[in-house]
Every structure is written in C-alpha cells, then in structure tokens.
N, C-alpha and C positions, 0 to 999 in steps of 0.2 A: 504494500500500500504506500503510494508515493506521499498521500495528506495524512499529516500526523492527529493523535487521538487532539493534542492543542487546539486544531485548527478546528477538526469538528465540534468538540466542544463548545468553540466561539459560540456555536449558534442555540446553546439552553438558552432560555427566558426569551427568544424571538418569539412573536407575538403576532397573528393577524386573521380577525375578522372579515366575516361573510354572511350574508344574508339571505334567506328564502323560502316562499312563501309555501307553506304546504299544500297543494295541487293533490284532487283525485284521482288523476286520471295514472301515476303511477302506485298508487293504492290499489287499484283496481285490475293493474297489468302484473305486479308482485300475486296480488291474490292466485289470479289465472294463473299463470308462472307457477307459485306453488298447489294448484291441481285442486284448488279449494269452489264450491258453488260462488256465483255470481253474487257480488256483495254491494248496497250503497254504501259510497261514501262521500253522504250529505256532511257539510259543513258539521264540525263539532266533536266529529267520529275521531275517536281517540285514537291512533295511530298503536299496532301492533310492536311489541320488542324488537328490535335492531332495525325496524321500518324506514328510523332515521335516515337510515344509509341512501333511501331514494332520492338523497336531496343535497342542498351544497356541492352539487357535481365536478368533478374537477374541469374547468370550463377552457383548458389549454388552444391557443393557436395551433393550427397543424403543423406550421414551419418553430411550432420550439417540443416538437411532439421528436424524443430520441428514439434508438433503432428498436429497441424491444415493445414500445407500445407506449409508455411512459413520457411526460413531461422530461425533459433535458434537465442534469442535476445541478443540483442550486436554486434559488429561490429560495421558497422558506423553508425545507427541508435541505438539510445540511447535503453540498455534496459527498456524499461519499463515495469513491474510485473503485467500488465491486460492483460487476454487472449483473449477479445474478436477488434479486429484491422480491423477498414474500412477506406474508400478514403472516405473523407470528404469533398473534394472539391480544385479546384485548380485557378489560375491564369495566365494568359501569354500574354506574347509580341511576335507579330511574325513580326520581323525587313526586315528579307530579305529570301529567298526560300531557302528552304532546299531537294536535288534533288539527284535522282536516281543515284550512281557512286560515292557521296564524301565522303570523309572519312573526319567523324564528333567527334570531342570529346566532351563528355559531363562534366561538371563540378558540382559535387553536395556540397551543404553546408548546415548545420543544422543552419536555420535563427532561429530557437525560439524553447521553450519547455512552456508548459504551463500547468496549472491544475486546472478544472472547476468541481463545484457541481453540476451533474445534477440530474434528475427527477428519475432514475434507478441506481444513485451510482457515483461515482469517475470518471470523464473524464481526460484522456491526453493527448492534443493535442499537438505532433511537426509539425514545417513548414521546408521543403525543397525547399531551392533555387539552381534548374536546371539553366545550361548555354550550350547551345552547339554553338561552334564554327564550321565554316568548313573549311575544306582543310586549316588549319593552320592560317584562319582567327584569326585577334586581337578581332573582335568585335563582340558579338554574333548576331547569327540567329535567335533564341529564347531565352525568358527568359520564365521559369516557377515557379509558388509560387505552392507547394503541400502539401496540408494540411492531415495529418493522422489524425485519432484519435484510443486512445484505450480507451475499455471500458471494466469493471467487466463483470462478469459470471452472468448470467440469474441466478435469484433467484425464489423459485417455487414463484407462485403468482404476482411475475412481469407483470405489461399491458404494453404492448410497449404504446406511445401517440397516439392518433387516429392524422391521417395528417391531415394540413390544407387545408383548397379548392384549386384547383388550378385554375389559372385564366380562363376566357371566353371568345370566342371572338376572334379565330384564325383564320386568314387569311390564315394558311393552316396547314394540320396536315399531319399524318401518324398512322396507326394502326403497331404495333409491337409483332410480337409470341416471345416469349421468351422461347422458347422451349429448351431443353435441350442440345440439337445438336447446337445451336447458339451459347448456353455457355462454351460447350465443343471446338465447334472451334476458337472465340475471348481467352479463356485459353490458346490455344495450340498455339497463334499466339503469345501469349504476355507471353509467358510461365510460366504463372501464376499456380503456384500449389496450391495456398490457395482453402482449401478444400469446403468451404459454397458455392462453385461456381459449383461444379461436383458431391460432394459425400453427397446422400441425407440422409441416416443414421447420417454421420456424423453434420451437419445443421439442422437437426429434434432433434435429439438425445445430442449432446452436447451444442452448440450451442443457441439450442431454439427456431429457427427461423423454420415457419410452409411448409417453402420450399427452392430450391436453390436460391440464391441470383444472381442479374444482377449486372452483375459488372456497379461503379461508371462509369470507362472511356470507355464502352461501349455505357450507356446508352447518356455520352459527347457526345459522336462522334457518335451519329446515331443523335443526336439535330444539330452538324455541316452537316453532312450529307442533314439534309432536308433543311438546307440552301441553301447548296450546289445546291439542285435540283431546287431550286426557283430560284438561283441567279449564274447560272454556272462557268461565268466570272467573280465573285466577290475576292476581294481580302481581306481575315479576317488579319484584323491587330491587333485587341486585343480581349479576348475571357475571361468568365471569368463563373465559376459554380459553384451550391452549392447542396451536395445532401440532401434532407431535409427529405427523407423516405424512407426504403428501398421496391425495386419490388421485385418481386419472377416468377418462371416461373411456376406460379399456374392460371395463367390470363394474356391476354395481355394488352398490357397496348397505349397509344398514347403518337410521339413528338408532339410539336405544336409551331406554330412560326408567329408572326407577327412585321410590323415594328414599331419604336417610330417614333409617328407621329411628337413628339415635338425634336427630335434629328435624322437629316438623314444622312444615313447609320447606324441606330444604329435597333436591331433588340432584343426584347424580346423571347428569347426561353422556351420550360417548358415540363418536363413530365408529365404527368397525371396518374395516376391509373385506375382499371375499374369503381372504385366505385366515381371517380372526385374529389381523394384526388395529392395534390401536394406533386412529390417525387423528382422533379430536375427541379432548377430555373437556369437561364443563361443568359447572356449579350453577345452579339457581336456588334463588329464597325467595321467597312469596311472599306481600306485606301483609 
C-alpha cells in the first residue's frame, strides 16, 4: 500500500450531509423485488428495516464513475489504494419510524480507518457513522455503524478460507435463488453500479471470484425480511450483521432465524450456503 495508515486516517471526523424525500414508488418495487403481495404505500407508511437503503442514492457522474463500478476514490471516503471493496457488515438503532412523505436528511461521518493483516494480504477497514433525521427533527430516526473493507487483488494461487459451519436448529428458514434478475433488480433499486454484482466477465475475470456476488445488504434485508414474516407486528429496535463469506448466484442458498431463548425479543438470524457453510451472522431485539 503506497498511502500510509497517517494519511487515511486524515479523513475521521469528515462530515457530509444529504437529503431525500421518501418516495413510494421504490417501497413498492423493494416489496415486489422481495416476492411479497402488492402493498400501499400511502403517505405515512412506516418504512420497513434496512428500507432506508432505497434512498440517498449514490448520485455519481459517469465520467468520475472508476473501473469496477464504483465512484473514483477520494471524496468523502478516504482513498484507499486496494481495489478489491465489500460491505463488511453494519450496525443500527432504529429510534422512531421512518415513513413514506418525509423529507429525511442523512448525516455521514468517517468514525475510524483501520489496517489488519489478513490471510490473503492487507485489509482496510473504514467505519461510517449514518444519522438520518426527519422533517427537521433534532434527534435521529436511525443510527447506522457501516463497516467497508478493502482488500488486495486476487493473487494466482490464492484459496479464499473455506466458511465456517453455520448454525442448526432453525425454527424457521427460507430457501433463496439468487439469480441474476434479483441482483440486477436490488442494483437498480439501490443504484449500485459496482460491477461483481451484474457483470460476470468482469467478477470471473478480474476480480477472481467464481460468480456474481449477492450483495451484503440484500442478503441483510431478506434475514429482516423473514423476520418480518414470523413476527408481522414486530417492532426491530436494534439490528446488527456480519458478513462472514461471500454467496454467488451459482446456488441458492437459505435465511434462517430463530429466537434467544435466554434473551426475549432477541432473535439469532444467519445465512447459510448450499454446502452448510456460514456467510451472514445477525442479531435482532424487538422494542
């Protein structure tokens, strides 16, 4: 890494606001997206767990748009000189409802920069701390911790780790295609351009990885999702994930969720692979 951990550092406590108005019409294409009956949503309608995500879109020019899909580094995120950038996992408080009609600002801050030795090279991980307020609120609706990391370029001879097992023992699950059409529509909804998600030369070919990639806060939000189905009325008050292995839309793969028997309202979420390896671990409390 030719920028030293100094330089990335600089950029803790940068700071910068955005705004945007909660709109139905991608409430409505998320719902469909996730395979749910036809829903209104008239002004007011409290917006589902990680829904947020439909909004504050990264609104990049095409000419500062770099080769993997992504914004060009720097800006408000620190550049950091590894080409290879996934969602690592995130955090959140959800204080009070966030609803169809309000105009919400989000507030982002680079809480940390960090630099770890791993098993395939040089990791660096920033943490971003989200705030969205609404309709001029003092106090937020959400709080979110968002963990990046970037990693080196696939070296030949590289093994990725084989995952660890995921747990057993679920009191209810879900089977999930990951098909290309799914990935292509959660993209277009979150207008994500990073290319390991849609363009299979490019994820095979540079990349290294043996198919398209499911996105991190998909795979989130299809785990709140089957909560959701178990527990309709439920109200998530804190939420928290880790992704520990990446899926591919070369196999389907299962959510699976059961409750803590020793802590109630708290609920163990998890993905699974086909092969019973663990790609996404999760916690939920209900208020």
């Amino acid at each position: 890494m030719d920028t030293s951990l100094d330089e990335l550092q600089a950029w803790i406590g940068r700071s910068e606001t955005v705004r945007d108005q909660i709109g139905a019409t991608p409430v409505k294409a998320l719902n469909a997206t996730l395979d749910h009956p036809a829903m209104p949503a008239e002004p007011g309608t409290p917006l589902p767990p990680l829904w947020h995500w439909l909004y504050f879109l990264p609104l990049h020019r095409q000419s500062e748009i770099g080769a993997d899909g992504h914004a060009k580094r720097g800006g408000f995120l620190p550049p950091v000189p590894l080409p290879r950038r996934m969602w690592a996992g995130s955090q959140f408080e959800f204080r009070s409802p966030v609803r169809v009609g309000d105009a919400v600002a989000r507030t982002s801050t680079i809480a940390d920069v960090t630099v770890k030795d791993g098993r395939t090279g040089k990791l660096v991980f920033v943490k971003v701390r989200h705030e969205l307020r609404c309709n001029g609120s003092a106090e937020p609706a959400i709080v979110e911790f968002h963990d990046i990391v970037y990693r080196e370029a696939k070296r030949p001879g590289d093994v990725e780790p084989s995952p660890q097992s995921a747990a057993v023992g679920a009191s209810w699950q879900r089977d999930i295609v990951p098909d290309d059409v799914l990935l292509f529509r959660y993209s277009a909804l979150t207008f994500n351009g990073h290319r390991i998600h849609y363009d299979r030369r490019y994820v095979t070919e540079v990349e290294g990885y043996p198919g398209l990639i499911v996105h991190g806060p998909l795979i989130a939000t299809l785990l709140l999702d089957l909560l959701r189905r178990e527990h309709a009325a439920a109200t998530v008050a804190r939420f928290e994930f880790k992704a520990v292995s990446p899926l591919f839309d070369l196999d389907p793969f299962e959510v699976c969720g059961r409750a803590d028997a020793a802590q109630p309202g708290r609920f163990a979420l998890w993905a699974r692979n086909r092969d019973g390896g663990l790609a996404m671990q999760a916690t939920a409390e209900l208020a």
